[in-house]
N, CA and C atoms of all chains as a GROMACS GRO file, in nm:
protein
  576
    1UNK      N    1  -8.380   5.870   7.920
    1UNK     CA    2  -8.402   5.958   8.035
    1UNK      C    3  -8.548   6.001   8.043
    2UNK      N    4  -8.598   6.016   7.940
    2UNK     CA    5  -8.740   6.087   7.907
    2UNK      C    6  -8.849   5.963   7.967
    3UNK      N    7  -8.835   5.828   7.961
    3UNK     CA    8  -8.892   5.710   8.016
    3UNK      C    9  -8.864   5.680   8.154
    4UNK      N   10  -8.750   5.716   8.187
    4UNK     CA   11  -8.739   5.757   8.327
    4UNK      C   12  -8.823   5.794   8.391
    5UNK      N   13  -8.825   5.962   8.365
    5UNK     CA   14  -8.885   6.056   8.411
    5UNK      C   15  -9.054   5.995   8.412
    6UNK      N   16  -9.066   5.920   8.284
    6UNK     CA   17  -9.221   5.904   8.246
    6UNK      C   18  -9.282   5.789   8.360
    7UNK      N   19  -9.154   5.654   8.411
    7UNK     CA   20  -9.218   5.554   8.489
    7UNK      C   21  -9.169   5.595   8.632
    8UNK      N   22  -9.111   5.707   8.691
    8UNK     CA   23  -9.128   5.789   8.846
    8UNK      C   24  -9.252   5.825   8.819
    9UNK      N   25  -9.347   5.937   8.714
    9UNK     CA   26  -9.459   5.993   8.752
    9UNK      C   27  -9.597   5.871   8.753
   10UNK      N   28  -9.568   5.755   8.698
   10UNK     CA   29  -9.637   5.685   8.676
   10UNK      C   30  -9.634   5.610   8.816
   11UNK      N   31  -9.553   5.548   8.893
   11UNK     CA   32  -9.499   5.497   8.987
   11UNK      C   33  -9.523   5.524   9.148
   12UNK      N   34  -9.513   5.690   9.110
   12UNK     CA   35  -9.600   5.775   9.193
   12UNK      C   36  -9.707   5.792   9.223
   13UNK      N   37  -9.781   5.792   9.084
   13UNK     CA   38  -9.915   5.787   9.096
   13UNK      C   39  -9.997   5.728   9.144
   14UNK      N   40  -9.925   5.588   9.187
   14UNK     CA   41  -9.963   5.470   9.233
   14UNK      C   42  -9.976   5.418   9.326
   15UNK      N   43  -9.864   5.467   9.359
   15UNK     CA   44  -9.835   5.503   9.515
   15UNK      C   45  -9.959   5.576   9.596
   16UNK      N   46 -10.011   5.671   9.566
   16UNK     CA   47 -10.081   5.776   9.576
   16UNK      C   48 -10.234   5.740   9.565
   17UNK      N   49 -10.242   5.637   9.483
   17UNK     CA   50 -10.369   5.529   9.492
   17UNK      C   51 -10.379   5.453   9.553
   18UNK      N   52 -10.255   5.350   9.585
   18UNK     CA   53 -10.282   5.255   9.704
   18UNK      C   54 -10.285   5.313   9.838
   19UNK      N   55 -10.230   5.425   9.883
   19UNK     CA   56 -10.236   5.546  10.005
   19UNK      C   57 -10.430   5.580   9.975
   20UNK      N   58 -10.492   5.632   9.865
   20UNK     CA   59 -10.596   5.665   9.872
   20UNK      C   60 -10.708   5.489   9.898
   21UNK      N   61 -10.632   5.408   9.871
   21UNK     CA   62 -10.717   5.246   9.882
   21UNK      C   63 -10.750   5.199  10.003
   22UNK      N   64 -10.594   5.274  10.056
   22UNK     CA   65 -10.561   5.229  10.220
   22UNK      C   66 -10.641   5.274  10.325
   23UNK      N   67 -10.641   5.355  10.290
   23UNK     CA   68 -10.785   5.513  10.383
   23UNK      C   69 -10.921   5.458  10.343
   24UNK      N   70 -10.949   5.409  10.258
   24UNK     CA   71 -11.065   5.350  10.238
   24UNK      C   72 -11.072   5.240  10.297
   25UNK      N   73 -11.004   5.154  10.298
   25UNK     CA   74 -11.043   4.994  10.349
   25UNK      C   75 -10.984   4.985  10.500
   26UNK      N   76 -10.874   5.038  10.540
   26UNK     CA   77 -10.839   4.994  10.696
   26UNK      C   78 -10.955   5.039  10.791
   27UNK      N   79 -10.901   4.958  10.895
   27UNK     CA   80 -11.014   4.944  11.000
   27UNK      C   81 -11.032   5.049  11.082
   28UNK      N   82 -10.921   5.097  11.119
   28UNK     CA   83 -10.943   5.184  11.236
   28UNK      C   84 -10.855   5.306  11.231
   29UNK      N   85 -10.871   5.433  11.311
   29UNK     CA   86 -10.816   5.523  11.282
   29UNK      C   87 -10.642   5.555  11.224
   30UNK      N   88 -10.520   5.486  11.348
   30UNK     CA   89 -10.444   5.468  11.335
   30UNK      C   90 -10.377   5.436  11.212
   31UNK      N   91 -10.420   5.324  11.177
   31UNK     CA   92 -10.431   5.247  11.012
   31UNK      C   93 -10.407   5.296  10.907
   32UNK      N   94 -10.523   5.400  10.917
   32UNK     CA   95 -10.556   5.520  10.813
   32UNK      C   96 -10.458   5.568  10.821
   33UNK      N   97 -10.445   5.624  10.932
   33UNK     CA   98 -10.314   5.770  10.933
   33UNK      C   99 -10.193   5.681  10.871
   34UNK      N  100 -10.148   5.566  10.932
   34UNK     CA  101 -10.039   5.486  10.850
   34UNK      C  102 -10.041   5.467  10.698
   35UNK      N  103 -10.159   5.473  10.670
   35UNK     CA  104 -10.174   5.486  10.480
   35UNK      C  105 -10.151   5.621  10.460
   36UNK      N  106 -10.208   5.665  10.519
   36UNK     CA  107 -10.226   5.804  10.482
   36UNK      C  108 -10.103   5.934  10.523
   37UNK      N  109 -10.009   5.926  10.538
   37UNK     CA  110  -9.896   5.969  10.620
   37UNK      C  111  -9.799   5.932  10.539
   38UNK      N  112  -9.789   5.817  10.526
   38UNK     CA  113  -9.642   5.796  10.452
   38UNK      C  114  -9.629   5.734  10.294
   39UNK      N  115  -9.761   5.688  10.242
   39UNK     CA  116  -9.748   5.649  10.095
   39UNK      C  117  -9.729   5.808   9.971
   40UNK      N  118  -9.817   5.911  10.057
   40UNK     CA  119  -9.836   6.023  10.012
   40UNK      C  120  -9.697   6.042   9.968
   41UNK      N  121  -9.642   6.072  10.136
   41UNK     CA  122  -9.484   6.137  10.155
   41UNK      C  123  -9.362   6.095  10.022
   42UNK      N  124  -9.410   5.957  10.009
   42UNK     CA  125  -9.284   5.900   9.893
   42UNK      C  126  -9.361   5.881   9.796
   43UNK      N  127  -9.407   5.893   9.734
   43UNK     CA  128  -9.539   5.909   9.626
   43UNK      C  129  -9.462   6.101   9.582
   44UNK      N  130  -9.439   6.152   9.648
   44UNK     CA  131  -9.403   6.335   9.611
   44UNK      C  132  -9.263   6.300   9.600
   45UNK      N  133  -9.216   6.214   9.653
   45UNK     CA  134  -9.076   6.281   9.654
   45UNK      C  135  -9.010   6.210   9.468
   46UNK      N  136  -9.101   6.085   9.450
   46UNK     CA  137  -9.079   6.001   9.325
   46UNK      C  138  -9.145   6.091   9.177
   47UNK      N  139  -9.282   6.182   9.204
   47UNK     CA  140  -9.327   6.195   9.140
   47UNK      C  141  -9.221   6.352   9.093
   48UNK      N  142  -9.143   6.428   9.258
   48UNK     CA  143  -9.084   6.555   9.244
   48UNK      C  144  -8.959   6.527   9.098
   49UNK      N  145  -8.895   6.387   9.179
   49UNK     CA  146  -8.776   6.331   9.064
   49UNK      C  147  -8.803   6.374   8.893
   50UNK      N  148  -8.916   6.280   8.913
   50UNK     CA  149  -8.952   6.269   8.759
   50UNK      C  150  -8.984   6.394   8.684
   51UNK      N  151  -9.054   6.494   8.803
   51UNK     CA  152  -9.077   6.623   8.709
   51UNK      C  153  -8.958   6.699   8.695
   52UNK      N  154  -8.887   6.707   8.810
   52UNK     CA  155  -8.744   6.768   8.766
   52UNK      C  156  -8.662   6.681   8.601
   53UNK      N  157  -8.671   6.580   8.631
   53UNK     CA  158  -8.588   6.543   8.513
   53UNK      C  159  -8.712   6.595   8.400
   54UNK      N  160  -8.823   6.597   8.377
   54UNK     CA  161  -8.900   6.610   8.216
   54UNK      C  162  -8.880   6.759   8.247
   55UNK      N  163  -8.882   6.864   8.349
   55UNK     CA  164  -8.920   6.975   8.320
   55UNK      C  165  -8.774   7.010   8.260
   56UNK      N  166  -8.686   6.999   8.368
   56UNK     CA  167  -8.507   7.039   8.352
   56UNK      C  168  -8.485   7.153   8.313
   57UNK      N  169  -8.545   7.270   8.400
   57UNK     CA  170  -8.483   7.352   8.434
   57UNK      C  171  -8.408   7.359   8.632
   58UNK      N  172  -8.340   7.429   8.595
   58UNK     CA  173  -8.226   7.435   8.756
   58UNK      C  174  -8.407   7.542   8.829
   59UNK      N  175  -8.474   7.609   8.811
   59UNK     CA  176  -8.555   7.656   8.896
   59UNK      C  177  -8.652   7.529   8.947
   60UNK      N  178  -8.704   7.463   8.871
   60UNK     CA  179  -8.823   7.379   8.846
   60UNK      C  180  -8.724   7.282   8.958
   61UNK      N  181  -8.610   7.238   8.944
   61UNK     CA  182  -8.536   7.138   9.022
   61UNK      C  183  -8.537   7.184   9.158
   62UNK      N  184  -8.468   7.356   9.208
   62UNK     CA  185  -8.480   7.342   9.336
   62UNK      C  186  -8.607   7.366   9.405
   63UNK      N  187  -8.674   7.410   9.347
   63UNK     CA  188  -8.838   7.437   9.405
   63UNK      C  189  -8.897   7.348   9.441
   64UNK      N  190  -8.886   7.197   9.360
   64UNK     CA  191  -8.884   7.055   9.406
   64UNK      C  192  -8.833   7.014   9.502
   65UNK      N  193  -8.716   7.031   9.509
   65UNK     CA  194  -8.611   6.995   9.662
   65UNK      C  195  -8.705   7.090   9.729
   66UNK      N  196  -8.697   7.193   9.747
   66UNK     CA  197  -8.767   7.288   9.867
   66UNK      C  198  -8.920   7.183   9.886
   67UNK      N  199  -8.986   7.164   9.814
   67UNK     CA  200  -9.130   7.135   9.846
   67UNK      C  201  -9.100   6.963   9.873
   68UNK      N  202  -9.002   6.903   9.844
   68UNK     CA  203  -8.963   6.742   9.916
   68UNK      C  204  -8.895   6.788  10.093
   69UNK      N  205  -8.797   6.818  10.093
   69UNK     CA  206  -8.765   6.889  10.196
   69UNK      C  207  -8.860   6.932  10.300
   70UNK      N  208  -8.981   7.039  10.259
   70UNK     CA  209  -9.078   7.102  10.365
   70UNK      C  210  -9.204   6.982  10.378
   71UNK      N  211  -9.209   6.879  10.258
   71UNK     CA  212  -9.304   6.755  10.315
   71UNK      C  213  -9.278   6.700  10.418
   72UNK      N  214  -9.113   6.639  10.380
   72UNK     CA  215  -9.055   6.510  10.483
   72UNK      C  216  -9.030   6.643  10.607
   73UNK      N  217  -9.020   6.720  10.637
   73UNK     CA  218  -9.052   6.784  10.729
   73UNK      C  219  -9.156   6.820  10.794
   74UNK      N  220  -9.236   6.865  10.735
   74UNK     CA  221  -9.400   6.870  10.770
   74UNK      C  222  -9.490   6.741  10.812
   75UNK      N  223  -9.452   6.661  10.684
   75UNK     CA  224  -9.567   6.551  10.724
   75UNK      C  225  -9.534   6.471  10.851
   76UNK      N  226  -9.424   6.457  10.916
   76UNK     CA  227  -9.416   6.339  11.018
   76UNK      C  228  -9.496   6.429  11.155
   77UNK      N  229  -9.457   6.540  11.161
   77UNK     CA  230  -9.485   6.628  11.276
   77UNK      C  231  -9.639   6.626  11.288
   78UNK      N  232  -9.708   6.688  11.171
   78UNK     CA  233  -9.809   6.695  11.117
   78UNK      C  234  -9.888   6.577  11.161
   79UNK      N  235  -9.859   6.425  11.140
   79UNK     CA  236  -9.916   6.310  11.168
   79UNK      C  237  -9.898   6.286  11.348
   80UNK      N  238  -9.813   6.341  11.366
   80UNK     CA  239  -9.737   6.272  11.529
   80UNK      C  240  -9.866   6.380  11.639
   81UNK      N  241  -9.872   6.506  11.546
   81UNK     CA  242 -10.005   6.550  11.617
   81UNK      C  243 -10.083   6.523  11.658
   82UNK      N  244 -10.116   6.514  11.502
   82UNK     CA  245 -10.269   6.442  11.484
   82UNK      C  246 -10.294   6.350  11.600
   83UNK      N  247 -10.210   6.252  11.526
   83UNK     CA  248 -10.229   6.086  11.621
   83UNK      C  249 -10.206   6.098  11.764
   84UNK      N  250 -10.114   6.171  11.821
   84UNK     CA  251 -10.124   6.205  11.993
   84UNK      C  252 -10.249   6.274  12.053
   85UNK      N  253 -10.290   6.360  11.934
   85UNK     CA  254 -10.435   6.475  11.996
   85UNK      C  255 -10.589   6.345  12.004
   86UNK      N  256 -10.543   6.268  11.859
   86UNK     CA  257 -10.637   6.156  11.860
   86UNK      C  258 -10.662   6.053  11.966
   87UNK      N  259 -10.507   6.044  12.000
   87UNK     CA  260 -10.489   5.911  12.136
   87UNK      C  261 -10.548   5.969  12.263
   88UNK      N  262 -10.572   6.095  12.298
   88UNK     CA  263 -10.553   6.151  12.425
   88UNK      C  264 -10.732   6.127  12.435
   89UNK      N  265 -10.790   6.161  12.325
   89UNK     CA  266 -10.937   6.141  12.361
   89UNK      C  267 -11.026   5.990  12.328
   90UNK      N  268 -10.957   5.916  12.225
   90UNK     CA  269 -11.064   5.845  12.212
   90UNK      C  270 -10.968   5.680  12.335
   91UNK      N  271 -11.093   5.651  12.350
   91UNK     CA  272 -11.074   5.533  12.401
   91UNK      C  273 -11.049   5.371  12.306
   92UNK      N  274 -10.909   5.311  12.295
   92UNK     CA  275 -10.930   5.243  12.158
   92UNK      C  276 -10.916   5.097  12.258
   93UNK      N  277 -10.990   4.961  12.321
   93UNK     CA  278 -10.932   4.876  12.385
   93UNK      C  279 -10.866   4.811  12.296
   94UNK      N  280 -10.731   4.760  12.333
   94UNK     CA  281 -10.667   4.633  12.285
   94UNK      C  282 -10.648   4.538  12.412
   95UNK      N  283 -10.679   4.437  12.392
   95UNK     CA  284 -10.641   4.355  12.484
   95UNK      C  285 -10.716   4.347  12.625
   96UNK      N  286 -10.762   4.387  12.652
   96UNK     CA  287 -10.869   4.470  12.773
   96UNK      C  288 -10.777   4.578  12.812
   97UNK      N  289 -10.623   4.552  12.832
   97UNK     CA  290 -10.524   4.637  12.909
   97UNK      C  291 -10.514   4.757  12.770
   98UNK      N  292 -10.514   4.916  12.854
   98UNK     CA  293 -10.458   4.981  12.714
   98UNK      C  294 -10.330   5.018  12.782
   99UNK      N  295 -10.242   4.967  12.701
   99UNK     CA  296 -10.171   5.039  12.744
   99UNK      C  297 -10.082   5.166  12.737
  100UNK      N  298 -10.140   5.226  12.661
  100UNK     CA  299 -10.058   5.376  12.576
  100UNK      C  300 -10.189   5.418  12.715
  101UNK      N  301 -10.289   5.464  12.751
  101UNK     CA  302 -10.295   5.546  12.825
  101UNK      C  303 -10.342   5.554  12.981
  102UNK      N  304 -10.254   5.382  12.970
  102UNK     CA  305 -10.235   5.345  13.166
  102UNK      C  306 -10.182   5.460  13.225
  103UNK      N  307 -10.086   5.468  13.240
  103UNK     CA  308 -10.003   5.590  13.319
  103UNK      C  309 -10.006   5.694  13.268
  104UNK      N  310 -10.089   5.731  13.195
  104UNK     CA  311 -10.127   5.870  13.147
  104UNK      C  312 -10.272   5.932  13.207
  105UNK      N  313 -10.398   5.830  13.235
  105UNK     CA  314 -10.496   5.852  13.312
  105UNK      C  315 -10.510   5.783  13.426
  106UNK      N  316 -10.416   5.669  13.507
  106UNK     CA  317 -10.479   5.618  13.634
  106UNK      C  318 -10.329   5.648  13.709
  107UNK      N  319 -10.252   5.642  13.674
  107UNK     CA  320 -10.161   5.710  13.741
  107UNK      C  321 -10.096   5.855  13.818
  108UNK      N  322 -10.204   5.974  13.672
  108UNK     CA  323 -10.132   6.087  13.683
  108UNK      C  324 -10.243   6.117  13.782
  109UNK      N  325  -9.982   5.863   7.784
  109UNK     CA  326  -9.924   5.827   7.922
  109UNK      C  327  -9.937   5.894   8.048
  110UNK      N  328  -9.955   6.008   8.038
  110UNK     CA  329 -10.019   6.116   8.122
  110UNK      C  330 -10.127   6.093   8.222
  111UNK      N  331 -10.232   6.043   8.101
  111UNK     CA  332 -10.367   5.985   8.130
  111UNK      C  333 -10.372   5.903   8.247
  112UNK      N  334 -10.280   5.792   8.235
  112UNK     CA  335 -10.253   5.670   8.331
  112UNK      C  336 -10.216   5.720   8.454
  113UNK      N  337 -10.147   5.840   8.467
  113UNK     CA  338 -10.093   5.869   8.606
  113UNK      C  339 -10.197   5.969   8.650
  114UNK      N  340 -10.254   6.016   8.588
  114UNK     CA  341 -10.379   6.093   8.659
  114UNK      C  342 -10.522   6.022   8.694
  115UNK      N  343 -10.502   5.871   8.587
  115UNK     CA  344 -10.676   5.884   8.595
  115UNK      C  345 -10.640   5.798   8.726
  116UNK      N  346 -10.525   5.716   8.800
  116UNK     CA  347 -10.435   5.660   8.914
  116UNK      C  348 -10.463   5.756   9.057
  117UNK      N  349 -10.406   5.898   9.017
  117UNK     CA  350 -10.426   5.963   9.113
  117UNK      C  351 -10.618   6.066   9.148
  118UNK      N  352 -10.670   5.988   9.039
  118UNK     CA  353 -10.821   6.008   9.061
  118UNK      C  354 -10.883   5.946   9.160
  119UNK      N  355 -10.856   5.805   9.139
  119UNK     CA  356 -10.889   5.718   9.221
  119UNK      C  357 -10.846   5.728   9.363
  120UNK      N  358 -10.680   5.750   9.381
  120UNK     CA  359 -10.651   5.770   9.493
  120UNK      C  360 -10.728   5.920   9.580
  121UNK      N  361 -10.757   5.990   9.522
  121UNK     CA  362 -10.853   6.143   9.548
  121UNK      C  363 -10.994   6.123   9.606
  122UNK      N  364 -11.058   6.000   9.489
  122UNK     CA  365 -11.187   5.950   9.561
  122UNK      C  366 -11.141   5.891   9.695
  123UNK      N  367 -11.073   5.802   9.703
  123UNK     CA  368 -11.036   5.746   9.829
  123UNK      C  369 -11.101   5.826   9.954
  124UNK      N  370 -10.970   5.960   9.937
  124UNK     CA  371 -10.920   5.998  10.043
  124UNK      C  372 -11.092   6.108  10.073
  125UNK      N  373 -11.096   6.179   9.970
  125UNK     CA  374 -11.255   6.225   9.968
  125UNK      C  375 -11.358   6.145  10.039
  126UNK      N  376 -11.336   6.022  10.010
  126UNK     CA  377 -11.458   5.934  10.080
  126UNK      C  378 -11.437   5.951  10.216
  127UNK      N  379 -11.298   5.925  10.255
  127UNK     CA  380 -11.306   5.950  10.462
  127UNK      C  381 -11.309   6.069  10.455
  128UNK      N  382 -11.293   6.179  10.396
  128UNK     CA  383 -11.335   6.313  10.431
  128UNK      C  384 -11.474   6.329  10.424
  129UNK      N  385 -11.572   6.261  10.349
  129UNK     CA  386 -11.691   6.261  10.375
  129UNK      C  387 -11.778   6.140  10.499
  130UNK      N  388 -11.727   6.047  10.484
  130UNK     CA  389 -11.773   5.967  10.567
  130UNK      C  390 -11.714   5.904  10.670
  131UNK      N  391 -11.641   5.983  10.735
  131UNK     CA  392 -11.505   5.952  10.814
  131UNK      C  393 -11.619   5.966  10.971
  132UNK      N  394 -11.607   5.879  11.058
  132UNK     CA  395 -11.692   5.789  11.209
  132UNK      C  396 -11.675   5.958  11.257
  133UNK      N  397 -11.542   6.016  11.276
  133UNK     CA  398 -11.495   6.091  11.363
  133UNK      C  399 -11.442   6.222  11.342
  134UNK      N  400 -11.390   6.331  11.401
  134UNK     CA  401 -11.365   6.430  11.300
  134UNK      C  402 -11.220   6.419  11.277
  135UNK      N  403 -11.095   6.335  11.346
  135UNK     CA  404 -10.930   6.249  11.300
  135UNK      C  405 -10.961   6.214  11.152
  136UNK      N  406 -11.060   6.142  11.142
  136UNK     CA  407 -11.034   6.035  11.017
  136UNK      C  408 -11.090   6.169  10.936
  137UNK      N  409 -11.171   6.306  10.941
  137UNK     CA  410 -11.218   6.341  10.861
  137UNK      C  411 -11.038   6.505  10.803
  138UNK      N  412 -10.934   6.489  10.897
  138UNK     CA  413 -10.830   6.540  10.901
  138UNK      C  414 -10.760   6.472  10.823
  139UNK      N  415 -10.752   6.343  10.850
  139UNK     CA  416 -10.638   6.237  10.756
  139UNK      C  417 -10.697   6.274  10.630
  140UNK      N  418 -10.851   6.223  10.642
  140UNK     CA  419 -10.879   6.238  10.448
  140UNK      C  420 -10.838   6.419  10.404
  141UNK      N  421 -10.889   6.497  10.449
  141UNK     CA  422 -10.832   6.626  10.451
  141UNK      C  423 -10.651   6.657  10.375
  142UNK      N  424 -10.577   6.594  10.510
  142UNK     CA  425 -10.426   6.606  10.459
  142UNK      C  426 -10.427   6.492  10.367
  143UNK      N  427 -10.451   6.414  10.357
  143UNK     CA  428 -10.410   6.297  10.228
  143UNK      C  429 -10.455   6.361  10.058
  144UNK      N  430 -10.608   6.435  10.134
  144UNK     CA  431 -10.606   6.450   9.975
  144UNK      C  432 -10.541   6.611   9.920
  145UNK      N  433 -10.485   6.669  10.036
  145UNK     CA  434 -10.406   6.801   9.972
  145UNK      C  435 -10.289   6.759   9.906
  146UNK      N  436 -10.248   6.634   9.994
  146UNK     CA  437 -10.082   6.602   9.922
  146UNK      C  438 -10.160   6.523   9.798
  147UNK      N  439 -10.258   6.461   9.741
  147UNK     CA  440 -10.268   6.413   9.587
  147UNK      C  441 -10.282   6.528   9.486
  148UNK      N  442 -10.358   6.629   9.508
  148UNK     CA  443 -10.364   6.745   9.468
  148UNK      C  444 -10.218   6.783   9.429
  149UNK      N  445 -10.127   6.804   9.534
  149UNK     CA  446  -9.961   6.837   9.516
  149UNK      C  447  -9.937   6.782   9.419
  150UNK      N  448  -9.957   6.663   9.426
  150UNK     CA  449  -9.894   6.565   9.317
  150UNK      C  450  -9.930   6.572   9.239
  151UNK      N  451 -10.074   6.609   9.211
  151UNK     CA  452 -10.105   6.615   9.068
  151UNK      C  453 -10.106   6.710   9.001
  152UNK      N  454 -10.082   6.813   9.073
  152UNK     CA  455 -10.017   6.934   8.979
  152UNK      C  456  -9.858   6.933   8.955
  153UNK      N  457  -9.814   6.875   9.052
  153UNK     CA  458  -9.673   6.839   8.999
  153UNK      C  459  -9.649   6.759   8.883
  154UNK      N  460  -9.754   6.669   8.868
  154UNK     CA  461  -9.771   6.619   8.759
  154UNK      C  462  -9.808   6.662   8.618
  155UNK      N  463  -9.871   6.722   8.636
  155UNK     CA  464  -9.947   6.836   8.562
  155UNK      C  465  -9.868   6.945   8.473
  156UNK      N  466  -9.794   6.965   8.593
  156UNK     CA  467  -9.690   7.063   8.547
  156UNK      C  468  -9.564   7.002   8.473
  157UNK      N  469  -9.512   6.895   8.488
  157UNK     CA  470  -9.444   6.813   8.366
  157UNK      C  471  -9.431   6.803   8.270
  158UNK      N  472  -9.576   6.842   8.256
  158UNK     CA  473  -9.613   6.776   8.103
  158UNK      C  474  -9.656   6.991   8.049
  159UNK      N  475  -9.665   7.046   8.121
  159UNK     CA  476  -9.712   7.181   8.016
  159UNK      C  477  -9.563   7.259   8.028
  160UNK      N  478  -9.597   7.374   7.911
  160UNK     CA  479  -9.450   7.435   7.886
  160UNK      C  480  -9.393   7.520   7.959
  161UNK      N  481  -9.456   7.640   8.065
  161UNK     CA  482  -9.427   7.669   8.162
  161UNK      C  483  -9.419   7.609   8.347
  162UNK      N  484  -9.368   7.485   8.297
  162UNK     CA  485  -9.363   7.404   8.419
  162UNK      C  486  -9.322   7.449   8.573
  163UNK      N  487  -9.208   7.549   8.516
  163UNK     CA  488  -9.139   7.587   8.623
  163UNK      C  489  -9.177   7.710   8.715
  164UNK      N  490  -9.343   7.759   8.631
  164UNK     CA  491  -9.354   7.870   8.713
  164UNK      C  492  -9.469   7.806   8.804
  165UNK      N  493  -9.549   7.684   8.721
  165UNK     CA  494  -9.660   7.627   8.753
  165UNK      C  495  -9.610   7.540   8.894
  166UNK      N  496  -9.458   7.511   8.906
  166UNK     CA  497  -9.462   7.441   9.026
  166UNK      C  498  -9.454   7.542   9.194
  167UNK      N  499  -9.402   7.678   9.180
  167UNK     CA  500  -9.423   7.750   9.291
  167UNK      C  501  -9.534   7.744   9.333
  168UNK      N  502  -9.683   7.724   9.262
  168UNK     CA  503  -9.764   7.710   9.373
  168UNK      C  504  -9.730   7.572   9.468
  169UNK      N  505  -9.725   7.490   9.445
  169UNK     CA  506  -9.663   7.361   9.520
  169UNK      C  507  -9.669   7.412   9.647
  170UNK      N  508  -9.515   7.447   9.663
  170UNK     CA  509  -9.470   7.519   9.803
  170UNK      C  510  -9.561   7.568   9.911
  171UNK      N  511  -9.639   7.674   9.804
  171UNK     CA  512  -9.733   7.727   9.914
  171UNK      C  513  -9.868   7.606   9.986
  172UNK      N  514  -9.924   7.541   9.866
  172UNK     CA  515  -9.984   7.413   9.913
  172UNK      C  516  -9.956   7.330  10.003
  173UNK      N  517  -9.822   7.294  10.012
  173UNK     CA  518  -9.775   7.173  10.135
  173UNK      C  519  -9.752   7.298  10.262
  174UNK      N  520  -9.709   7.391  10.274
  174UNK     CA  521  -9.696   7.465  10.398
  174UNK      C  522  -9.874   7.513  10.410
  175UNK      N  523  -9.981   7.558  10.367
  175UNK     CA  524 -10.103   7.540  10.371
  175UNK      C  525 -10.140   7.409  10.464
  176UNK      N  526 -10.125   7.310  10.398
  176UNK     CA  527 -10.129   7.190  10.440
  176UNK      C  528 -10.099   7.114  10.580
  177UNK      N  529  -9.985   7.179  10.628
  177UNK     CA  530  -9.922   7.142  10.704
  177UNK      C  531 -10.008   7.240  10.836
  178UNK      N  532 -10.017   7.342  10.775
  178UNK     CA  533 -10.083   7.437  10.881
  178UNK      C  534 -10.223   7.387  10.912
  179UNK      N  535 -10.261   7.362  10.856
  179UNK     CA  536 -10.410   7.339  10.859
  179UNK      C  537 -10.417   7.153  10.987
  180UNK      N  538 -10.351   7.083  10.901
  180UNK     CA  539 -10.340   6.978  10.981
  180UNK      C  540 -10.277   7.004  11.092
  181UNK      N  541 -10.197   7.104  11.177
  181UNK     CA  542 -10.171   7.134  11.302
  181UNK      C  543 -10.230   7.197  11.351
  182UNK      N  544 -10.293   7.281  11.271
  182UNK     CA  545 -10.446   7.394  11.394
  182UNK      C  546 -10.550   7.266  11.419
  183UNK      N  547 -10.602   7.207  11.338
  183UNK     CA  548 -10.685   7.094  11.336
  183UNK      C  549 -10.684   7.007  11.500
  184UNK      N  550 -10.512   6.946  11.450
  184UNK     CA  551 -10.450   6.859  11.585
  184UNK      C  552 -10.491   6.908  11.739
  185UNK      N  553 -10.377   7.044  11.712
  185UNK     CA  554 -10.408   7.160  11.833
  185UNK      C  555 -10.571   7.140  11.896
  186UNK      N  556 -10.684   7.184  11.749
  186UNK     CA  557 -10.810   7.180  11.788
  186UNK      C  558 -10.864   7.030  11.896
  187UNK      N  559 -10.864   6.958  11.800
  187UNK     CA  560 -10.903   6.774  11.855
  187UNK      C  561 -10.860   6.804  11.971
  188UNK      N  562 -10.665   6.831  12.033
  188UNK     CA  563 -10.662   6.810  12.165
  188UNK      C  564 -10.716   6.905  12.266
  189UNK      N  565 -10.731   7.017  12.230
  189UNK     CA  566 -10.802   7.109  12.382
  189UNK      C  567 -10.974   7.087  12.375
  190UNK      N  568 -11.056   7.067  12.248
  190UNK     CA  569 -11.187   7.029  12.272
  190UNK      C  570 -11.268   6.907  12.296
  191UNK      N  571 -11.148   6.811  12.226
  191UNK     CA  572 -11.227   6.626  12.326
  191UNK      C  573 -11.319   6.570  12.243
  192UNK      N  574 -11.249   6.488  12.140
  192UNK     CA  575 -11.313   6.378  12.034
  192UNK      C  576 -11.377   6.513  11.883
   0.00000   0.00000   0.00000
């Protein structure tokens, strides 16, 4: 159980590096936020596991659930912000056509 | 063994530090921002594993990711009413 606990925090960690690799090397904003948004998110919830099992107390366990719980809650909202407040101003072409903000600026 | 999962989440810290410093725009300088509060999380969660009062050391946690969360939505809020 104790090796368990030891290859989640390790596993995690890793997670948490290729999320920090990802932000470094992708191209463009979006990208980022896709590294950066969701390797974090399961990177906590693997690393929460493992500390509940080495710490093992019942406090240390639900304080974990509470702080996995208020991530996967927080972080998607948190990103869906971001990335909509981001889309509304910058101009990104794909294709010549954009189309995320056709009918949002030549329509309205 | 410890070692391995921190000197891991070092690297991932520089990462995210680097687009917080050299990020084109002030988005990418938010992502590095929230990316590197949640390694921080983690690595005191980590942190806290391994020392003997673990369980008091993880309540700060909590307050960190709701910090976190706040900050990256005033931020958002900000970007959209002032324009790039």
């Amino acid at each position: 159980m104790d090796t368990f606990a030891e290859v989640l925090l390790i596993l995690g960690s890793a997670l948490a590096m290729i999320g920090g690799i990802g932000v470094v090397r992708f191209g463009d904003l979006f990208s980022r936020m896709h590294a950066a948004a969701k390797a974090p998110t399961l990177a906590l919830i693997l690393v929460a596991i493992g500390a509940a099992i080495e710490i093992g107390t019942l406090l240390a366990a639900t304080t974990l659930a509470l702080v996995v719980m208020l991530q996967l809650l927080s972080s998607p909202v948190g990103a869906h912000a971001l990335s909509r407040a981001s889309r509304r101003q910058l101009t990104i072409p794909v294709d010549d056509v954009d189309e995320l903000t056709r009918d949002e600026r030549t329509d309205a | 063994m410890n070692a391995v999962a921190l000197i891991m989440l070092s690297i991932g810290a520089a990462g995210f530090v680097y687009r917080l410093v050299r990020g084109p725009d002030l988005p990418d300088r938010v992502v590095g921002l929230d990316g590197l509060l949640s390694v921080i999380v983690i690595g005191i969660i980590v942190a806290a594993a391994r020392s003997d009062n673990g369980s008091i050391t993880i309540e700060t946690v909590l307050v960190a990711v709701f910090v976190g969360f706040v900050g990256t939505a005033a931020l958002a809020r900000f970007i959209e009413r002032r324009g790039s």
